[in-house]
Structure formats: structure tokens, C-alpha cells
C-alpha positions in Angstrom: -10.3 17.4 7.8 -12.8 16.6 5.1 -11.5 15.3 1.8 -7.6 15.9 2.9 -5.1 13.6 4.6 -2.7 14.7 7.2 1.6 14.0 7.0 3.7 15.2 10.1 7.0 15.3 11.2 10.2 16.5 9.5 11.1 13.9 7.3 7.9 12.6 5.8 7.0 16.5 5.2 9.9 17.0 3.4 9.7 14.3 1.0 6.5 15.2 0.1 7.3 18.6 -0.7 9.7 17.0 -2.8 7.6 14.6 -4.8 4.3 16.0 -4.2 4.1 19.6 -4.2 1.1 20.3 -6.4 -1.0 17.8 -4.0 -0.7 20.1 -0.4 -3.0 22.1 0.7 -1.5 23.7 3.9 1.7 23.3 6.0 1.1 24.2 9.2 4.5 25.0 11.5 5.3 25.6 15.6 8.8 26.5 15.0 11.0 27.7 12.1 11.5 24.9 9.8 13.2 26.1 6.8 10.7 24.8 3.5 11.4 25.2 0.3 8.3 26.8 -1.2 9.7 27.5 -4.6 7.1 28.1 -7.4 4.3 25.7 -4.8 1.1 27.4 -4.3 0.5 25.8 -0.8 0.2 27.7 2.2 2.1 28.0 4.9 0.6 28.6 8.7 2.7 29.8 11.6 0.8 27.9 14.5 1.0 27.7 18.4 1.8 24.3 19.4 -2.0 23.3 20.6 -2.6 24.0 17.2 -0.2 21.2 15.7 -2.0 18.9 18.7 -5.6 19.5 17.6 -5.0 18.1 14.2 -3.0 15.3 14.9 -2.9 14.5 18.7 -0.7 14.9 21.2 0.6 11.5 21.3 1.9 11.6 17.0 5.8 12.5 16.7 4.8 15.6 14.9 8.4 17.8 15.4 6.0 20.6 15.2 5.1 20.1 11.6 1.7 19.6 9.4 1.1 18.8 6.2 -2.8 18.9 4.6 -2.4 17.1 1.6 -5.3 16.5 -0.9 -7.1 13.2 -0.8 -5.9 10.5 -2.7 -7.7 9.1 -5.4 -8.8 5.7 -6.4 -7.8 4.3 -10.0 -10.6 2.3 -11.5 -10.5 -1.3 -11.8 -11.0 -0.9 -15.1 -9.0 1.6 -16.0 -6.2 -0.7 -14.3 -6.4 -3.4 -16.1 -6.2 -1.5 -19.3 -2.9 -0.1 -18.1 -1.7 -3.4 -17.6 -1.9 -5.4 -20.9 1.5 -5.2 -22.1 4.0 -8.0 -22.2 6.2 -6.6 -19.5 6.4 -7.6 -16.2 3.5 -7.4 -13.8 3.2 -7.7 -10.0 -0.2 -7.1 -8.5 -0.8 -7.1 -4.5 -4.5 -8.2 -3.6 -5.6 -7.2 -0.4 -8.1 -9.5 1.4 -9.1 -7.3 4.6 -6.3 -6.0 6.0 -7.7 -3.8 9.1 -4.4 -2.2 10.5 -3.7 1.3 9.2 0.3 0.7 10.1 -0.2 -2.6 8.1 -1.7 -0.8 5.6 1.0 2.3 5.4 4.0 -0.4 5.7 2.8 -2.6 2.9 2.2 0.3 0.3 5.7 1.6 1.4 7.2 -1.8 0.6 4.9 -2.1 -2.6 6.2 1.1 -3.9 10.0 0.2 -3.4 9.8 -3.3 -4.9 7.4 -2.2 -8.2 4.3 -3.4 -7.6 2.1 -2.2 -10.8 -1.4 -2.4 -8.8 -3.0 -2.6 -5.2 -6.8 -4.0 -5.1 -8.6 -3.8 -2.0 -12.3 -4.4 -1.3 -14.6 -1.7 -1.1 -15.2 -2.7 2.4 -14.6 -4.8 5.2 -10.9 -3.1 4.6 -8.9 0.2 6.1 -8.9 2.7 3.5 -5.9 5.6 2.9 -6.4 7.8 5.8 -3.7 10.1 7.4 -2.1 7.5 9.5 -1.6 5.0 6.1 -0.7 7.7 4.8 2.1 8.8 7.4 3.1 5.1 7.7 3.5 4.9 4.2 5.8 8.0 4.0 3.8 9.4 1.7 4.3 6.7 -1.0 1.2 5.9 -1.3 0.6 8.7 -3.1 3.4 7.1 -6.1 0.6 3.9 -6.2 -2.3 2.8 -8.5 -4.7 1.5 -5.6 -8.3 0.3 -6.9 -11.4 -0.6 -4.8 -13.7 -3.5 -5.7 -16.5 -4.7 -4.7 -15.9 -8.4 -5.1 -12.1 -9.7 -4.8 -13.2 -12.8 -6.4 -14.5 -11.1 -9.2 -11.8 -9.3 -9.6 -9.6 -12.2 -9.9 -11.4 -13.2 -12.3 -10.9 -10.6 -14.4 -6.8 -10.4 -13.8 -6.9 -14.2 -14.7 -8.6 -13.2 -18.0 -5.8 -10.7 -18.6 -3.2 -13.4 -18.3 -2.3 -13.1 -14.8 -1.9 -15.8 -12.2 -3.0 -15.8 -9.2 -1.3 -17.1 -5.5 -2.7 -16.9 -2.6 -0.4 -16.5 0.5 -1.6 -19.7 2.8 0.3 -22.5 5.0 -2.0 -25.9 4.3 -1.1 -29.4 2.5 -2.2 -28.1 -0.8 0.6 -25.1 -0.1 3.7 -24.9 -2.2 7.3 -23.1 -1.0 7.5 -19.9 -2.7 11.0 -20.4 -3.3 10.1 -24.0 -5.6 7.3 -21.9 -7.3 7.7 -21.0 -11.1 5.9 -17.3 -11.0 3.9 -16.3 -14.2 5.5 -13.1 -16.1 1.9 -11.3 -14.7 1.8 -12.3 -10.9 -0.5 -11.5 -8.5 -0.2 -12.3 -4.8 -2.9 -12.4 -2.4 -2.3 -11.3 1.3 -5.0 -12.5 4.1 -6.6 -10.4 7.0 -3.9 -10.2 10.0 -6.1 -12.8 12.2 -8.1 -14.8 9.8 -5.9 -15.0 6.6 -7.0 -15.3 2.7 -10.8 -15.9 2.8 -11.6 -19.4 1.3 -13.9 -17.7 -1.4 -10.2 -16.2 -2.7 -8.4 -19.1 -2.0 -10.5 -21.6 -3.9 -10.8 -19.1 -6.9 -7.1 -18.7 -6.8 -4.3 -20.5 -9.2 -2.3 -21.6 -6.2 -1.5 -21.3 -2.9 2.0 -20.3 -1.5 3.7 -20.2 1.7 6.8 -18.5 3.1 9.2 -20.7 4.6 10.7 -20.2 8.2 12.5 -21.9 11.0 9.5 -22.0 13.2 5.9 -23.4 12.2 4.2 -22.1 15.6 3.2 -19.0 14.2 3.0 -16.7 10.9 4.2 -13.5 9.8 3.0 -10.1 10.7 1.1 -9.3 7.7 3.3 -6.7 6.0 6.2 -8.5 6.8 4.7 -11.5 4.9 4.0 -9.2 2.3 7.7 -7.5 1.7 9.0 -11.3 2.0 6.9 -12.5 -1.0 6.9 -9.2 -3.1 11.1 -9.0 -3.0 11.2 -12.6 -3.8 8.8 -12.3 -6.7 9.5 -9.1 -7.7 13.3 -10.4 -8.6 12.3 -13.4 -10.1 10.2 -12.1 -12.8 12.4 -9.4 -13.2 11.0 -6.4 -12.0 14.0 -5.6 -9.3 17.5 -4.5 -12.1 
């Protein structure tokens, strides 16, 4: 559906009437789900079941249940920064082309639980919030300032000019154990593409690069597992997790 996102199943439906109300369009329902529609304008469709499968597919764990939500907005890059020049705390996530919408979904979801202040990701070359990220995400996405850029490097830039420092999640010589690594109060963490990793444009303009240890050095971690990892371990030590 043009410029609105679609949340299904019981749960995830729920909580967003919960959190979200002013931002839904239409619930669309196969059975009778008790909502609580107090004072929300939304709409609420009784609907056959084919109904429920057009929008979402007949292979989704919809429990018979639709939510059309608004689109989610951008925050400016600009704007962002603004927001962020305080002394407290900060925890950025940079995204360098992550392709997966479940990726995608799970990372904001973690983000959101662990207080991550801002979420860049390119203009391009990059899955943006669509129904699935934002199912995946259990409609947290919704709770996060998430800016598109045009240029990560650039962008880097400008956070290192604000006083943040920057680490890029990498496994070479030049790598240091996150757990031996002295975060900056303002931190932001760089998470590569799920095949080809941090790009070596972002690397090289980049403070440092980090690793996250494990028992076996044959292979990495999925992507947003990477990312919960590194985001609870800094997260707590620059205080953002009380």
C-alpha cells in the first residue's frame, strides 16, 4: 500500500495500538479479536480471510490480523546531530549496507532496547523500513531516530566533529578486542554488509576498528547478532544501560 507499512499477527498488533495509536491507519480482522479502540480514530475492517492473504501473503503468521500503519519518517541528518550535542551519553549505530530486511527489523529492535540515540544508513545500496522491518522490528522502529545519507563517510565526518568516535566492527591485525577498548562518552559503531563487511572507504575514515571475540575464528557473526553483542557491551560501559 502506497506510503503505509503493514504489522500482523496478535502480538505485534497489540503493542502498537498500545504505543502507537495516532500512527494506524486501518486494522483489518478475520476473526473476533477484542481491540481496544478507545478515543483512536483508526478503522476497523471485518475481512474474509483471502482478504488478510492479499495484503500480506499467505505464507506471513498473520493470526488473522492487519495493521496499516502510516509510513515512517526519516529524521534529518542535520536535525540529528543538533539533538545530540549534549554532554550525556551517546550511542550511534551506522549502517554500512545491510540488505536483509529480518537483519534490518532485529537490529532496530535490539537498538531500541539497549538506547541507541541515532541509526544512519545510506540513502542507497541499503533495505529501507518496509513492512517486513517493520514486523521484524515489533514495531520499534517506530520509537527510533533513523537518518538517510548520502555519503557514510561524510557523515562520519560530521559525528567526529561533534565529538563522537568512531569504531568500526572489523577482524584484521590492526583490530582491537572490544572488551580492552576504552569507548568515548559519544560512540558510534559501525556494522558492515552481511557478506562483505565495513567498506574500506568507512574503515579507513574511522577512529578504530573493533572486533568481537569468540571461541571459533572460522566464521563471523550474523550481522544483528554482531550488532546486539557490541551495542549491550557498549551501551553499559558508557552508561547508557541503569
Amino acid at each position: 500500500m502506497e506510503n503505509s507499512s503493514l504489522i500482523y499477527g496478535k502480538h505485534a498488533v497489540n503493542e502498537f495500538i498500545k504505543k502507537h495509536p495516532n500512527l494506524i491507519k486501518k486494522i483489518y480482522i478475520s476473526s473476533d479479536f477484542k481491540i481496544d479502540k478507545s478515543n483512536n480514530e483508526f478503522q476497523i475492517l471485518k475481512v474474509d480471510l483471502k482478504k488478510i492473504e492479499d495484503l500480506v501473503g499467505n505464507e506471513a503468521n498473520h493470526q488473522g490480523i492487519v495493521a496499516e500503519v502510516k509510513e515512517f519518517n526519516y529524521k534529518p541528518f542535520g536535525e540529528a546531530l543538533n539533538q545530540m550535542k549534549d554532554d550525556e551519553p551517546k550511542l550511534v549505530l551506522i549502517l554500512d549496507q545491510i540488505q536483509d530486511p529480518y537483519n534490518f527489523g532485529a537490529i532496530i529492535r535490539s537498538s531500541s532496547l539497549l538506547g541507541v540515540d541515532q541509526i544512519v544508513i545510506l540513502d542507497h545500496k541499503q533495505v529501507f523500513v518496509n513492512s517486513t522491518v517493520v514486523k521484524t522490528s515489533a514495531g520499534t522502529v517506530y520509537d527510533m531516530n533513523i537518518s538517510k545519507v548520502t555519503n557514510l563517510s561524510n557523515a562520519i565526518k560530521d559525528l567526529q566533529k561533534n565529538g563522537f568516535w568512531i569504531y568500526s566492527t572489523h577482524l584484521n591485525s590492526e583490530s582491537s578486542d572490544m572488551r580492552k577498548v576504552d569507548f568515548a562518552n559519544k560512540t558510534a559503531i559501525v556494522i558492515g554488509n552481511e557478506h562483505n563487511g565495513v567498506s574500506d572507504l568507512v574503515m579507513k575514515n574511522s577512529d578504530m576498528n573493533v572486533f568481537i571475540p569468540s571461541t571459533n575464528t572460522i566464521d563471523s557473526y550474523n550481522a544483528n547478532v554482531a550488532t546486539s553483542l557490541i551495542l549491550y557491551h557498549v551501551a553499559n560501559y558508557i552508561g547508557k544501560l541503569k
